[in-house]
N, C-alpha and C positions, 0 to 999 in steps of 0.2 A: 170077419177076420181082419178086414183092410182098417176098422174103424180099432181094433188093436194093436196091430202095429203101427199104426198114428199115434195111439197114448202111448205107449212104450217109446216111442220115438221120442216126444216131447219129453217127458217123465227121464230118460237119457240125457236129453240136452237140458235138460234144467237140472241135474243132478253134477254136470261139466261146467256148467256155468257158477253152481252154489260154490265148488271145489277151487275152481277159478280164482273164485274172487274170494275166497277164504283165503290162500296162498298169496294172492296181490295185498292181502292188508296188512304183511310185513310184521315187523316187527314193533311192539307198542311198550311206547315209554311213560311212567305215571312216575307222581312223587318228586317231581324236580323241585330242587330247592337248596340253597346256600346262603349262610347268616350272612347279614349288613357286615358291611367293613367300619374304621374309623378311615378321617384321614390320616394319607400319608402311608395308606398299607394297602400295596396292590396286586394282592393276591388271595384265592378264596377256594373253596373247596365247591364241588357242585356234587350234591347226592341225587340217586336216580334210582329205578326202579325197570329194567329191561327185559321185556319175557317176548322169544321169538317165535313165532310156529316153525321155524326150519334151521339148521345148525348154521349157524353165523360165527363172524366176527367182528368183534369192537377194534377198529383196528385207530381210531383217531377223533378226534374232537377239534373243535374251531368256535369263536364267540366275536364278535363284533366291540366285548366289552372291551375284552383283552388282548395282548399281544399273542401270546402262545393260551393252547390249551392239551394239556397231557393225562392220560390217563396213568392215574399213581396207586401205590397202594400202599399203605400204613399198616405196618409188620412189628411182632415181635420174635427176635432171636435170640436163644440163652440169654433172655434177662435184658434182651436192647431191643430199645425201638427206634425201628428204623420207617423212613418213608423215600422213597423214590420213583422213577416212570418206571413202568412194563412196556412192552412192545405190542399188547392188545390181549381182549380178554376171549376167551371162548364163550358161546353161545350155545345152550342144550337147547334142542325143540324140546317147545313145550314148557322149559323148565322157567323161571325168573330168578335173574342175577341181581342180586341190592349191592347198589354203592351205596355204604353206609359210612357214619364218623369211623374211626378206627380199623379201617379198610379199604377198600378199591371208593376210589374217586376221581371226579373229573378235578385237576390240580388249573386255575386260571392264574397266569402270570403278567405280570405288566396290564390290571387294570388300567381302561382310561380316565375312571373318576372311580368315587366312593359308591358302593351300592348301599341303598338305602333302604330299610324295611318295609315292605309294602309292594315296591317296586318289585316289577318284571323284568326280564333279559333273554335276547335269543340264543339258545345255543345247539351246534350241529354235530350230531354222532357221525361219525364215517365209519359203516360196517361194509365189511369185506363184498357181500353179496348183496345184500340189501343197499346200499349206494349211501348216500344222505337222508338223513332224518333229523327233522328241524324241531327242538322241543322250546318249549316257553317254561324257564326258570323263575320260580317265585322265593323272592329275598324275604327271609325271618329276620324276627329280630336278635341282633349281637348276642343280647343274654340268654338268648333261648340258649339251654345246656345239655337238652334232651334230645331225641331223635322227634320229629312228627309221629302222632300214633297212627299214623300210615302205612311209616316205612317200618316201625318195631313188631317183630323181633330181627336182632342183625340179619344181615341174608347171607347167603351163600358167599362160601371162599372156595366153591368148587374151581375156578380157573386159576388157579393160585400154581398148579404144575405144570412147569415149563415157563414158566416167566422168568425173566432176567429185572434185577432191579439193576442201576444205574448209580 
């Protein structure tokens, strides 16, 4: 009986520990990416890919490259398109949020130089509960016109209610 409740005991704590550290692996980010600029143009869109295990929020963004970074979203209304910030996106467990062209994006203003294809760049989500999350951004090339076949098909505009454009 004792050599029972020893394995039930273990088999418990290693079933607290799996749950643990499923929870601590937060929220994960894929598919980061935004075309080359030219010079003279310093500003750039960053597309992402965010799926949380627990209800979050995107409440901010920050890059090293650039001066500010905002999260935007590119809309259309009666026949206008519009693009400005939100104030942060909601987070489904479970579900994944695409920042895609023609939608929710990370908006980077006042580049410090030109991003060049190939090249890499750091950039920091700030969610509400989950804290900082540090993603490594890969620059396409200017002419790409398409999405990566990563991030296709568009993703969700489920956090689109309740947002305030600017």
């Amino acid at each position: 009986m004792k050599k029972l409740h020893a394995i039930l005991g273990i088999v418990l704590v290693a079933l607290c520990f799996l749950s643990a550290s499923a929870y601590a692996a937060g929220p994960v980010v894929t598919n980061a990416w935004a075309r080359a600029t030219t010079p003279g143009i310093d500003t750039c869109a960053v597309f992402l890919k965010v799926t949380s295990p627990t209800a979050d929020r995107l409440i901010g963004a920050k890059s090293p490259v650039a001066t500010n970074a905002m999260i935007h979203l590119h809309s259309m209304t009666n026949g206008v398109m519009t693009m400005g910030p939100v104030a942060g996106v909601d987070l489904v467990a479970g579900q994944s949020f695409n920042f895609a062209p023609m939608g929710y994006h990370i908006m980077l203003t006042g580049l410090k130089a030109p991003l060049h294809a190939g090249d890499h760049f750091p950039l920091t989500l700030i969610l509400a509960k989950a804290g900082d999350i540090s993603v490594d951004v890969r620059v396409v090339p200017l002419r790409q016109h398409h999405t990566p076949p990563a991030m296709q098909p568009m993703g969700s505009m489920s956090g689109m209610s309740g947002m305030e454009m600017k």
